[in-house]
N, C-alpha and C positions, 0 to 999 in steps of 0.2 A: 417607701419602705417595702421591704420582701415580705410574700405572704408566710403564713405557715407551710400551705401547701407546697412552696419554691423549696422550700428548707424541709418535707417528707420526702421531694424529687430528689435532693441530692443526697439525703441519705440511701433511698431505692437505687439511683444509678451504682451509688461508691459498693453498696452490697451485691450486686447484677456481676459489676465490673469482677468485682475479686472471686465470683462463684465462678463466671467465663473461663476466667484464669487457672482455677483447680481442673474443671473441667479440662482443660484444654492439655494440662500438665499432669493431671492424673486419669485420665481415660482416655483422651485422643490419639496423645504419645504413647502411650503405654501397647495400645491397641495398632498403632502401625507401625510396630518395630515389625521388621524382615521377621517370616514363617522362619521354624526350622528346616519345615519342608517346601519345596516346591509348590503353589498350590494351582488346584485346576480353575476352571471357570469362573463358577459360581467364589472361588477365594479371590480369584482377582476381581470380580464384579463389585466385591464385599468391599473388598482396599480398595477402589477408587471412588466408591462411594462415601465411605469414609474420608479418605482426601478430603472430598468435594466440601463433606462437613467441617472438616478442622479449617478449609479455608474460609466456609461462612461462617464459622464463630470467632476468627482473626476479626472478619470483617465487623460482625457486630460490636467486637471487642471496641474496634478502631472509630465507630459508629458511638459506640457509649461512653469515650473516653474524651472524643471532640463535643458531648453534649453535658460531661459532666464539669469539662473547662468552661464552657460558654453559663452555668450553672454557678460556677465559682464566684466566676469575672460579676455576674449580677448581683449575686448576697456580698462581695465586698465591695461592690460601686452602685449601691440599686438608684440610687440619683442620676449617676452619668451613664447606667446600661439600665434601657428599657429592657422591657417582660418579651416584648418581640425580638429581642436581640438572641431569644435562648434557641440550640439548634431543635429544639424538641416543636418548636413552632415554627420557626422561619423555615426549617426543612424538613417539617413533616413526611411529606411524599415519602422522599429521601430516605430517611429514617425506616418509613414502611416497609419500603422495596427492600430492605437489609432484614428486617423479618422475615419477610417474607419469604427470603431465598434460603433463609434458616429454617424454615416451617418444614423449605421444598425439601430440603439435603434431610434434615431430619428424617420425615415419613418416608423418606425413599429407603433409608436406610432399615426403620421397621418396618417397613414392608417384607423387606430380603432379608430380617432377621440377622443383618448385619454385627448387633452389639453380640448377641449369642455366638455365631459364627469364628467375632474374630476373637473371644475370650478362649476358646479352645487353640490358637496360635500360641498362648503361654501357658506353662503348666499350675497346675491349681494351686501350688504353693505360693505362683507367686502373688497369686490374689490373696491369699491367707495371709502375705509379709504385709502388702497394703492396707489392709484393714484398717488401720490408725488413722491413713492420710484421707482416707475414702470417709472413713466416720460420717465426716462435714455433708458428705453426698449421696451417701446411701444408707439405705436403711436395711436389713435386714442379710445381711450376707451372709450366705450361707455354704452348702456344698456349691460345686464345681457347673453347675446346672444353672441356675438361679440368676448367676453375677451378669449375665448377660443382660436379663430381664430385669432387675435392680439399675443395671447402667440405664439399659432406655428411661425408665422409668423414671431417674432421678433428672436426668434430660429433659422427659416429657412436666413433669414437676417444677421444675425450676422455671421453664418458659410460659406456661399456663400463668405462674403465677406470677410472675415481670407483667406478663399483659394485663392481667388481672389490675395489677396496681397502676399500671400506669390508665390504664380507662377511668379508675379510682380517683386520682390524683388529678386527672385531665376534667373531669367532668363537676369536680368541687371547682379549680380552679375557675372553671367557664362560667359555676354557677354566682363567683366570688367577683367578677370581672364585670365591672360595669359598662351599659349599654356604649357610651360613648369614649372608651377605653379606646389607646388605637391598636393594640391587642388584639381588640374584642374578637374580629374576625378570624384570625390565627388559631386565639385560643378554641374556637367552637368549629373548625375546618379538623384541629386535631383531634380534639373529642371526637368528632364525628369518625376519621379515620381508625380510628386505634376501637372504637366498639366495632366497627364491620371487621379490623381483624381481628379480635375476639372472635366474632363468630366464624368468623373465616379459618382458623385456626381448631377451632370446634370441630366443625364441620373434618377438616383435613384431616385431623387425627382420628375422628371417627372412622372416616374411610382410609384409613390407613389399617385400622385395627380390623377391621370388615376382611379386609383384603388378605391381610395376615390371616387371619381364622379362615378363608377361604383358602389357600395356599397349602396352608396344615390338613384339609377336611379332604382332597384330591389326592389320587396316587401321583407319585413320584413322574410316570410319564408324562401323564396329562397337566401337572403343575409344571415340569422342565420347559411343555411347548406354551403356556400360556403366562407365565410369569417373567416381568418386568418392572422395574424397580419405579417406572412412572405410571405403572396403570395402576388404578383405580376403580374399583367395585362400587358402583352407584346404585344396581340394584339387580336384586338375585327372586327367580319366580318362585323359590320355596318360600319368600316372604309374603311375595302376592303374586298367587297361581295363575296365569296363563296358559292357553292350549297354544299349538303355533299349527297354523294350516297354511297352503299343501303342504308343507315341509313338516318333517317331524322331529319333535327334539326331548328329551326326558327332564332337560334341565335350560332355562335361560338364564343366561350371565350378558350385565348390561357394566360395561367398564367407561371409561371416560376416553376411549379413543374406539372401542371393538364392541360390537356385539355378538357374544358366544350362543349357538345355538348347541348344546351337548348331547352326544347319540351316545351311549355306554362311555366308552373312553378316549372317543373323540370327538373333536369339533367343529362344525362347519364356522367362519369364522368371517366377519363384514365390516371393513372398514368404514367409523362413522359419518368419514368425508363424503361417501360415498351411498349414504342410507338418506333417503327421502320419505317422510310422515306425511300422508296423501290428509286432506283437511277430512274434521270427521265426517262421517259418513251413518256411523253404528253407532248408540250409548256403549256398545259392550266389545267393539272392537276398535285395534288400533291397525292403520293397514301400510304397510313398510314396501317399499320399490329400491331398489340395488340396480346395478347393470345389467346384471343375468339373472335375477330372479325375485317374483313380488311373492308375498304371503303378506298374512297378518296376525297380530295375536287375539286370542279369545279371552273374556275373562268375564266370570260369570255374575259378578255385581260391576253395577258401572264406575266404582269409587275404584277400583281395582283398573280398568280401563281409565280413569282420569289421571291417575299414578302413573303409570306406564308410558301413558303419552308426553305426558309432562316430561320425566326424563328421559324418554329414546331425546325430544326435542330441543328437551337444554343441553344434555347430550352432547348431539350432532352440533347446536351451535357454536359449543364449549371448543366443539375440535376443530370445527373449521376455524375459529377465532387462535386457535392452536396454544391459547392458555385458559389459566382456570379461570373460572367466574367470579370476579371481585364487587361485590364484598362477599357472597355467600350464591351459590351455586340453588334456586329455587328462591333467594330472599329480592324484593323489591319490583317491576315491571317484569309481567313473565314474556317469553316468546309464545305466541301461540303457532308458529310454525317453522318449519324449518326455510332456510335461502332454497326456492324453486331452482334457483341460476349459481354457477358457483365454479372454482377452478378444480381441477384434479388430478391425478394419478391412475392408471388404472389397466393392469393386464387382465385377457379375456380369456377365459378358460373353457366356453362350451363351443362346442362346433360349431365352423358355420364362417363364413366370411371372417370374422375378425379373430379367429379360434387364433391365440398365443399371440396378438395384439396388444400392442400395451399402447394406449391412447394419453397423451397428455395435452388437455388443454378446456374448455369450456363445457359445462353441463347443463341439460335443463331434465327437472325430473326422472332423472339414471340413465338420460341419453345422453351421448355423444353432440352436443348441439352449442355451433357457434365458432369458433375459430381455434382449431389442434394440430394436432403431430399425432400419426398414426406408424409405430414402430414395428415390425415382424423379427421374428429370430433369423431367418435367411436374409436379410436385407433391404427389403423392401421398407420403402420410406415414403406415408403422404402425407403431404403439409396443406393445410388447408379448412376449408367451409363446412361442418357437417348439420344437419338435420333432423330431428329423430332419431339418431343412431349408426346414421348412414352419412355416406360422402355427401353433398349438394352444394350446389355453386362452384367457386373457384379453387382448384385445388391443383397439385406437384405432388405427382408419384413416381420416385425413381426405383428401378425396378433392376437388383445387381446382376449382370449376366457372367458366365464361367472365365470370362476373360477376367483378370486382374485389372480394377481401376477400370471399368464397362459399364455403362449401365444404359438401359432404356430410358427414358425422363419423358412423361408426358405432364403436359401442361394444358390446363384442357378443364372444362364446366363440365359438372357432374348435376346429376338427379338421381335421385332415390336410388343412390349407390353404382351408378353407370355412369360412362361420360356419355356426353349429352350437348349438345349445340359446339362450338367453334375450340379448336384446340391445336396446339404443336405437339408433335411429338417426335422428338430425337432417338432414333436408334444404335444399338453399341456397333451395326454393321452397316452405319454411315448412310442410312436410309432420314429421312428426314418427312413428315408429314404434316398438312400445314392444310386444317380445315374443319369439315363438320363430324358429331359423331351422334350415334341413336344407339339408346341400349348400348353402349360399350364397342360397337362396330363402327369403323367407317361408312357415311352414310350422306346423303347431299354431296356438294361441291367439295374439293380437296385437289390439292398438290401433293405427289410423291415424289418425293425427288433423291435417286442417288447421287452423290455430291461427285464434282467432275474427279476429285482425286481418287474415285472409284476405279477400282479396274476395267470395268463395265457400266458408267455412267449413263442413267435414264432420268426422263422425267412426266410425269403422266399428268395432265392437268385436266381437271373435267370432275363430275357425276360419278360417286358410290350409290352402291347398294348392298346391303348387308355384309359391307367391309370388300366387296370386289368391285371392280371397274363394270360399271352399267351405266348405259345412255351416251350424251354428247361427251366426246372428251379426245385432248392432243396428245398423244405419245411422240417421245423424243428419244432417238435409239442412238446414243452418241456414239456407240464402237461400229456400229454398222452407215451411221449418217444419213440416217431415216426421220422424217416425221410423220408421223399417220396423225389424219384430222378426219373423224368418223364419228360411228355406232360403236358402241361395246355392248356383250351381254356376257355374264358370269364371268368376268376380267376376262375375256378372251373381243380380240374383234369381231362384229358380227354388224350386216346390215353394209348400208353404204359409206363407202372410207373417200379420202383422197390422203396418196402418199406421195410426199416428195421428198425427192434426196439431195446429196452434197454435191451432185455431182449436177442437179438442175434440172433431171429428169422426174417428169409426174405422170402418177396414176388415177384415176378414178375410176373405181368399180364395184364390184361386192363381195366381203367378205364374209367368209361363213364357218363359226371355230376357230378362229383367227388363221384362215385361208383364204385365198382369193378362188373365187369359183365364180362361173360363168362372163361373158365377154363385159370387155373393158376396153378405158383407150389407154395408151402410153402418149407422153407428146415427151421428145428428147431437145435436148438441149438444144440443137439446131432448129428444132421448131418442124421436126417430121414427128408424122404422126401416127402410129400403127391402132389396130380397131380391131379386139379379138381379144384372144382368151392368153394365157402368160403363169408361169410360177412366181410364188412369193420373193424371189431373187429377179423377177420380173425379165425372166428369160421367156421368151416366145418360143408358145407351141401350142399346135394345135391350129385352126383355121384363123385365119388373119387378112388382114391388107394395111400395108402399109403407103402410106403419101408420103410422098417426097417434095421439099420447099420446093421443086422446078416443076412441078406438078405429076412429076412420072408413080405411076404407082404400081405395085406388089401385090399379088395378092392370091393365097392358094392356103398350102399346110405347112406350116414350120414345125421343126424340129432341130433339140439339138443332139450331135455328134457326139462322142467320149472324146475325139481328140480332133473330128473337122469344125468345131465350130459349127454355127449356125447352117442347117438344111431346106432348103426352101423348093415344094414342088409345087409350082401354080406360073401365074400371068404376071409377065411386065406389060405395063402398059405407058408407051412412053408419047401416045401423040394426045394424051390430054392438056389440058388448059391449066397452067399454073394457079391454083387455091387463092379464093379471095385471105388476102393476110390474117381479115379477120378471123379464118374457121380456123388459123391454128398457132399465126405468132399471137393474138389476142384474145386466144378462146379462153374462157373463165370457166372453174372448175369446182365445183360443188354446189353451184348454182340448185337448188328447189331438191336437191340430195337431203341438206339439212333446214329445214323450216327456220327464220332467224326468227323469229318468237321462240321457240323452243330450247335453242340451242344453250344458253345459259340461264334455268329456269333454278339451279341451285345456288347461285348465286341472286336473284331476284328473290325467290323466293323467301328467304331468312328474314328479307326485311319488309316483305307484305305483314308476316305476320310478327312482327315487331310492332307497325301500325296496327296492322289487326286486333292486339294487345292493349294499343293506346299507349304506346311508347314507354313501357315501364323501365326506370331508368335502372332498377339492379337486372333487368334483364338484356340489356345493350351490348354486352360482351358477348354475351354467349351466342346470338342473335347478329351480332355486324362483325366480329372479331375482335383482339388485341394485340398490342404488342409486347413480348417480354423477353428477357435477358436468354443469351446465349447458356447451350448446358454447360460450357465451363465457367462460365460467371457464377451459375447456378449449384456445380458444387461446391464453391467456394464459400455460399451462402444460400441456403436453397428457402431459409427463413423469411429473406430478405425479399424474396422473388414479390411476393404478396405486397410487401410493405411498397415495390418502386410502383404498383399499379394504380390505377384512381380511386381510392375510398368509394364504399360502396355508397356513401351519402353525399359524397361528391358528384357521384352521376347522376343519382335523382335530382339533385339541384341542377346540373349544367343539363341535365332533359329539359328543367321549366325551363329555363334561360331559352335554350335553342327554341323552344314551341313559341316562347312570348315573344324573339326577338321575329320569327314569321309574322307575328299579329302585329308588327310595329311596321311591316316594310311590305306591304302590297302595294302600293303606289308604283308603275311601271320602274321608274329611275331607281328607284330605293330597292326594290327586289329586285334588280340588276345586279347592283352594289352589297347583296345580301347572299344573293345564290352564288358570287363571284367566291365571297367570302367563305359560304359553306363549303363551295367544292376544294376549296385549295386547305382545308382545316383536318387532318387528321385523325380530330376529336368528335368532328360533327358525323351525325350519322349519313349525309350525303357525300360526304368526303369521305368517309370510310368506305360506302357505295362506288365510288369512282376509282378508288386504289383496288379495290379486290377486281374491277372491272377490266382496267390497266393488265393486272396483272394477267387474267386471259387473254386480252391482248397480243401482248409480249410475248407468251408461252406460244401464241397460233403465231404470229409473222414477222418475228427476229430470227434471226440465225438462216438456221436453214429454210425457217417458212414464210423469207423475203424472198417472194415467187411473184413474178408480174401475173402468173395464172392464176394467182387468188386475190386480185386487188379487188374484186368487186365482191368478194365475199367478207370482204375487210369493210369496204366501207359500207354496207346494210346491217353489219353491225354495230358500224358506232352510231347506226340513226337509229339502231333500237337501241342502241344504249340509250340517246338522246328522249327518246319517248321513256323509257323508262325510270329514265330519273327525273323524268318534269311528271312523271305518273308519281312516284316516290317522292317532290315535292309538294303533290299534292296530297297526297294520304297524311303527310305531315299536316300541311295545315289543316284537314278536318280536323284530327285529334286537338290541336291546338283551341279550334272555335268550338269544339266538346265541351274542353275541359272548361271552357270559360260561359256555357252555358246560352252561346250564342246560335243561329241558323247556321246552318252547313250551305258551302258554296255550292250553285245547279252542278250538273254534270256537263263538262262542256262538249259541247258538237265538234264533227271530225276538222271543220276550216278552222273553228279555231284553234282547238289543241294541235295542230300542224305550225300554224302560227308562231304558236307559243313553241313550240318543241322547235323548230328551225331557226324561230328569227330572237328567241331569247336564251335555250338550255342549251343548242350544238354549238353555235360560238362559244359559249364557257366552258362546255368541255370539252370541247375538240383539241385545244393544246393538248390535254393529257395523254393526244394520242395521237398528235400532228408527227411528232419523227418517224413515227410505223407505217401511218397508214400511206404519207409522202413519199415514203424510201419505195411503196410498191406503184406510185402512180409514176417516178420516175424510170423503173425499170421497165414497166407495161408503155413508157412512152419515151424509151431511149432513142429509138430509131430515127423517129420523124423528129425526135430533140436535135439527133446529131445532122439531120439536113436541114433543120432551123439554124443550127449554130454556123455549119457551112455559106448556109444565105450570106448573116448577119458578119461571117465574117468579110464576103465580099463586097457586102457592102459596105463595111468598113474604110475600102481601098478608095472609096468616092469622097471627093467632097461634096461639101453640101448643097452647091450649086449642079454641081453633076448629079448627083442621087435626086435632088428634088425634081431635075428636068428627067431621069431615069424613071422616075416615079409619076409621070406624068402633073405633077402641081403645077395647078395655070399659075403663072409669072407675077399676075397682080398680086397672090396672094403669097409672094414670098417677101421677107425681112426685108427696107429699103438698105440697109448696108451690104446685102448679097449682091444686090444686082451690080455684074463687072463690063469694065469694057472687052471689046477682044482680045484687048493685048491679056486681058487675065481670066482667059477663057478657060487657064488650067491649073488657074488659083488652087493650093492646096489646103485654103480656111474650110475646116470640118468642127462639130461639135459646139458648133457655137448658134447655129438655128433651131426653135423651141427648145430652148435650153431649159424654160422652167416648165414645160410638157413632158420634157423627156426624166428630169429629176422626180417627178411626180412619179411616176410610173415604176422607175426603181423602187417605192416604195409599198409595190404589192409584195415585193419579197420580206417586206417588214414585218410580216403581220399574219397569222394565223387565222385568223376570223374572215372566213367567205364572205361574209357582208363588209367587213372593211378594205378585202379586195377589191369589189365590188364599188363599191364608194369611192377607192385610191381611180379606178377606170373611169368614173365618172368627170372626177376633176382632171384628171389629166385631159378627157376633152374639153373641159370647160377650159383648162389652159391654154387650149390648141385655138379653139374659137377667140378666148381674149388677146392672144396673139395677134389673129389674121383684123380683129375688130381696130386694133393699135395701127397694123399698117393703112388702112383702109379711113383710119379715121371716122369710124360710125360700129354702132354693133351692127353684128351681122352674124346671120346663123347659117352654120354652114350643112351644105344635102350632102347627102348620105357620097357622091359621087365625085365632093373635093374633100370629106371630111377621110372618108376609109384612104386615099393616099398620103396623107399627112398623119394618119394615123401608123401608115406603115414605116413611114420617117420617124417617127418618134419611138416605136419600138425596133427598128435596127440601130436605133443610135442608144435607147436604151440599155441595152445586150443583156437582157436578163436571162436568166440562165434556165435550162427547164422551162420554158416557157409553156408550152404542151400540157406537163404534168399540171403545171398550176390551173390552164383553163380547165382541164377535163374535173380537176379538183372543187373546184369553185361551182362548176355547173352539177357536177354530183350533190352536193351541199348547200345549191341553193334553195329556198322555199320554192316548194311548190306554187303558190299565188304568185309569184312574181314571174314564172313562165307567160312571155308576153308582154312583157313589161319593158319598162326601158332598161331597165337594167338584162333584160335579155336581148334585147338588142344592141346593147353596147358588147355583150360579152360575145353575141356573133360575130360583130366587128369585130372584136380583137382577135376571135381565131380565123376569120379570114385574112386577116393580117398574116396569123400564124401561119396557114394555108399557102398564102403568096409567095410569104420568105423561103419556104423551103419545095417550091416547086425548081423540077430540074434544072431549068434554064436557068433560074437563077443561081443556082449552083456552080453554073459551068459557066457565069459574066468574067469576060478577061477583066486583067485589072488596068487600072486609072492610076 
């Protein structure tokens, strides 16, 4: 059976329903027929506020009509429809939220004094013809004045009292409803709902009436700039008096999204997203932190500070939560503080760096802190990392230039508001820069580079200092086809340079204010050599001597002509002795000019003190470099730039990873198999080490500074590179046996670390930089290559029986199917004697690693010997004086090419401990080989 209570609900819905309905048909309609007149603001503010209401009293309509059916269906079927079938339980929530938003439209509307407003759209008579129909709803209608305040009022009345009976109605039934009812819970979820909005609705109207009577109590100015039909007056200091310091203010207004600080008739004004309650500190103070400015309030009993605090703090939650406090704003679990950390909004209005900045994005305590967007009015745009208030860490600032569609883009780690360690930066006049930075300047190692589609394409690779070229570093002068590799000081050249040009001609000497002053050499293309002083267009003048490859030399005062060309008053000297090769086709050029410890210490250096640090993995970027998207990918997305890079807790984990996977691989084979790994990884910090290395490289001896005159400047630098990255593998693994609380390895002695640096780190990384450093050992050894090829090709013309007997090899030890009769004394069988010595041996061209050249030279004598061991029938080890002609057989039948470049290669590169070795001995062999084939005679053998 239905209770009573079922059957007082449907009588309160059926009365709710048909009040909705007058309502709706005599004040709502009535109230938004079209003004006679146009109306301004505040008349339209009024009528959509209005709207808003007539459409939540449809809704409630439509809300109490679906629960007075479900109501019906129960009292006629209470057997086959349970008590939880009714919508007043099964969708409480539901039901709430539809108050709710009646509560919301409502108070908005007296707040704006809406009902009053919009009665004056009709003339008073027509309120006086209504009177009949209105009876039912209002009470006291009077003049023209009143009907306004009678409308709310009968509004406000009619809904107080719905809630009223339904809390009534809900909380007899819950008391009526027994424990094991399957109701039960329904009904005591509803009760529960419908008393917090009681008091929630209390509460709202309260502060609605608050806010009204404040509205009214303010002049017209100062209510036009603070008045809105959603705020809300929480609490006003003429209720409880606070002082406000530094700041001053006559009156405080605490609303539910703003807090007003009042000076006569106007007001400083603080968005509560934005206001942070510092924890207490004073019984009698409250202490408040903004973006631009802290204060706090004073108040001179502490019950008055415990008030204050309480709502600036429910407050600010209220707003960042960006609705009201359900069920009652102060009722149930208080906040005792506000969120430290939080998203925001926010333009900057005092001077100073961020002065008309509008920041959007992460705060901690009224700073700028954790991941934003930083806006300017002219353009400027950075996306990015802040700190306390300031840029820090990773960030993208494009920066708009007068061009249309131009900008600068730097991309680049910041510290306490300056860039700071490793960055790209794109300029709109196709400059590009690509490195470290201090304080905001170029600073350590960097790339400048104009892009070749420049009119005037450059590139400068090397050492800043306070954003100018200082120290080691390569300029590359594309329109004139220059490269200078020297000193800089205050971006000008200074100190000792070497320049070479397109044309193959080098200089080395001293420059000073980016001048050449005092004597110098020239060596020219043909390998003459002038010694003396010359202009920056390296025109000779002044005292000189020049050598000539035939050994004739020049030598007095040059000058030049306006239109004779070149003047020269001094000595020929033409009965000297032609120049040993080496002082001038072979002379190497920069030699003890630039220190190779020195010469790349901005590059080295970033990642001493990255170890130095202990490998901190949010500091690896900024510290070894990155990589990121090109600036037109970037304004396409310049959000997104952040997002492609590696999570900042992604590199802390892939730093343990890297330290632990060292502590897993000391074992000789294993950290072979491990350093192999790091250097070819991208990710890892030694492979980052080796690409930035690379790229020095490249920038000194490609292009134009593939000069045979700097090959030996080429290679003392990849064997400091090679020390300093088995030095850089070792500073790793300290930090690794740190972290793990273990002894630190001794320091090792100069044979071993040699050891280690030659015969474990320069084979791994010398591919990185085998095509550069090869292309200069081929050109510094073209010559005597091209009268090795000459030999090898005449000897080609022999068979192998002729070349073996040409080559002096005693007879017993040649192949028994060579030896011929007479009649085939001019057999034309070639390439078929040590055929598996001679295959061996093409395979030093296979392989990059001096030591496994090295080793390929080995077994190819061990071939040569297991040969003559097969004819012979027994082993036998062959002396130095049958093996070096068999040796010469096997490399003219081999024809490897560059022969020359590869020994002198190999011997640069080998360990020092193995001087004396056999492996040094084999490698004399093979260039006396080299020696033999391209001596002249052999040159000029007729052919076979």
């Amino acid at each position: 059976m239905c209770s009573p209570v079922e059957t007082a609900l449907l009588r309160l819905e059926e009365e709710f329903l048909t009040a909705l309905a007058r309502i709706n048909k005599h004040v709502l309609q009535p109230l938004l027929v079209p003004a006679p007149e146009p109306l301004d603001v505040q008349g339209r503010e009024c009528r959509r506020l209005l709207q808003q209401l007539q459409g939540s009293t449809q809704q409630l309509q439509k809300t109490t009509e679906e629960g007075l059916r479900s109501l019906r269906k129960r009292l006629r079927l209470p057997a086959a429809v349970g008590l939880e079938s009714l919508k007043l339980l099964c969708s409480a929530d539901g039901v709430l939220r539809v108050h709710m938003e009646y509560i919301e439209c409502y108070t908005s509307c007296m707040v704006v004094q809406a009902f009053q407003k919009a009665v004056k759209w009709r003339p008073s008579e027509y309120w006086q013809d209504k009177q009949k129909e209105l009876r039912l709803l209002l009470r006291g209608v009077g003049s023209e004045g009143p009907v306004g305040t009678a409308l709310a009022q009968a509004l406000r009345q009619l809904l107080t009292h719905h809630v009223q009976q339904y809390v009534r109605h809900l909380l007899s039934l819950r008391d009526t409803t027994g424990e094991g009812h399957p109701a039960r819970e329904l009904v005591v979820h509803a009760a529960a709902l419908f008393e917090d909005l009681q008091s929630f609705m209390r509460q709202a109207l309260d502060q609605a009436a608050a806010t009204q009577a404040l509205w009214r109590s303010l002049d017209s100015e100062l209510r036009d700039a603070l008045c809105t039909p959603a705020r809300r007056l929480l609490q006003d200091s003429e209720e409880i008096f606070v002082d406000v310091s530094p700041l001053w203010a006559d009156r405080v207004l605490l609303f539910n999204d703003v807090l007003i600080l009042l000076q006569g008739n106007s007001g400083h004004s603080f968005d509560l997203k934005l206001v942070w309650v510092e924890p207490e500190q004073d019984r009698c103070m409250v202490y408040l932190l903004t973006p631009e400015e802290e204060f706090y309030f004073y108040c001179k009993k502490s019950q008055g500070q415990v008030v204050w605090r309480q709502k600036v703090t429910q407050a600010v939650c209220q707003a960042l939560r960006e609705k009201k406090d359900f069920p009652v704003l102060g009722a149930g679990q208080e906040t005792s503080e506000t969120p430290a950390c939080r998203t925001a909004v926010y333009t900057f209005r005092a001077e100073g760096h961020l002065c008309q900045a509008t920041y959007d994005g992460k705060w901690w305590r009224a700073r700028p802190h954790g991941q934003g967007t930083l806006k300017w009015p002219d353009g400027r745009n950075h996306v990015g990392t802040f700190c306390q208030g300031v840029e820090h860490g990773f960030g993208v600032l494009l920066v708009p230039q007068a061009s249309e569609d131009k900008f600068d883009c730097y991309k680049c780690h910041w510290l306490e508001g300056s860039m700071c360690g490793y960055g790209i930066c794109e300029y709109s006049t196709e400059k590009v820069y690509k490195g470290y930075f201090r304080a905001g300047m170029r600073h350590g190692f960097g790339v400048l580079e104009i892009t070749p589609q420049a009119s005037q394409p450059s590139r400068y690779t090397g050492h800043w200092e306070r954003g100018l070229r200082s120290g080691y570093g390569v300029q590359e002068d594309g329109d004139r086809g220059e490269r200078y590799i020297g000193m800089w000081r205050a971006d000008q050249r200074h100190g000792p340079g070497v320049m070479v040009t397109q044309a193959g001609v080098c200089y080395q000497g001293t420059f000073q204010a980016d001048k050449m002053v005092g004597p110098g050499i020239l060596l020219y293309e043909d390998d003459s050599l002038y010694e003396g002083t010359f202009t920056r267009d390296l025109i000779l003048t002044g005292k000189g001597k020049i050598t000539f490859l035939n050994g004739f030399t020049l030598q007095g005062s040059f000058s030049r002509g306006t239109r004779t060309g070149l003047h020269v008053q001094g000595e020929l000297d033409t009965a000297a002795l032609p120049p040993d090769p080496g002082s001038t086709y072979k002379r190497q050029l920069g030699l003890g000019a630039f220190p190779v410890e020195s010469r790349w210490q901005g590059v080295y250096g970033p990642f001493r003190d990255f170890v130095s640090a202990g490998c901190p993995g949010d500091r690896q970027e900024a510290l070894l470099g990155f990589h990121v998207q090109s600036l037109k990918e970037l304004r396409e997305s310049q959000e997104d730039l952040c997002c492609e890079r590696t999570p900042l807790e992604d590199s802390v984990g892939r730093m343990e990873d890297v330290l632990e996977e060292l502590l897993q691989h000391r074992e000789p084979e294993a950290l072979q198999q491990c350093l192999r790994k790091a250097l070819s990884s991208s990710l890892h910090p030694l492979g980052k080490l080796v690409r930035m290395l690379m790229m020095t490289f490249q920038a000194t001896y490609t292009g134009i500074g593939a000069n045979k005159h700097l090959q030996e400047l080429a290679q003392e630098e990849v064997k400091q590179h090679a020390r300093e990255l088995w030095a850089a593998y070792r500073g790793l693994l300290q930090v690794a046996l740190q972290r793990k609380g273990q002894a630190l390895e001794e320091e090792e002695d100069a044979e071993k670390r040699d050891q280690q640096v030659y015969g474990l780190m320069l084979p791994l990384m010398l591919p990185s930089f085998y095509s550069e450093l090869f292309t200069l050992y081929l050109l510094l050894h073209e010559k005597e290559d091209s009268l090795y090829i000459r030999g090898i090709t005449n000897f080609s013309l022999f068979s192998d029986t002729k070349l073996l007997e040409f080559l002096d090899v005693q007879k017993h030890l040649w192949p028994k199917d060579l030896k011929l009769t007479s009649n085939q004394r001019h057999s034309l069988v070639r390439d078929k004697c040590f055929l598996s010595a001679t295959e061996c041996l093409q395979k030093i061209m296979a392989t990059m690693n001096p030591w496994e050249k090295l080793e390929v030279l080995e077994r190819t004598c061990g071939e040569i010997e297991a040969t003559v061991s097969r004819v012979l029938g027994q082993e036998h080890k062959l002396p130095m004086d049958d093996l070096l002609p068999l040796l010469i057989y096997v490399v003219s039948r081999a024809g490897i090419q560059h022969l020359g470049a590869e020994i002198h290669l190999i011997r640069d590169m080998m360990e020092p401990i193995r001087t004396g070795g056999l492996y040094d001995f084999l490698l004399t062999a093979l260039e006396s080989c080299y020696q033999h084939i391209q001596r002249d005679e052999m040159c000029r053998l007729p052919s076979h």
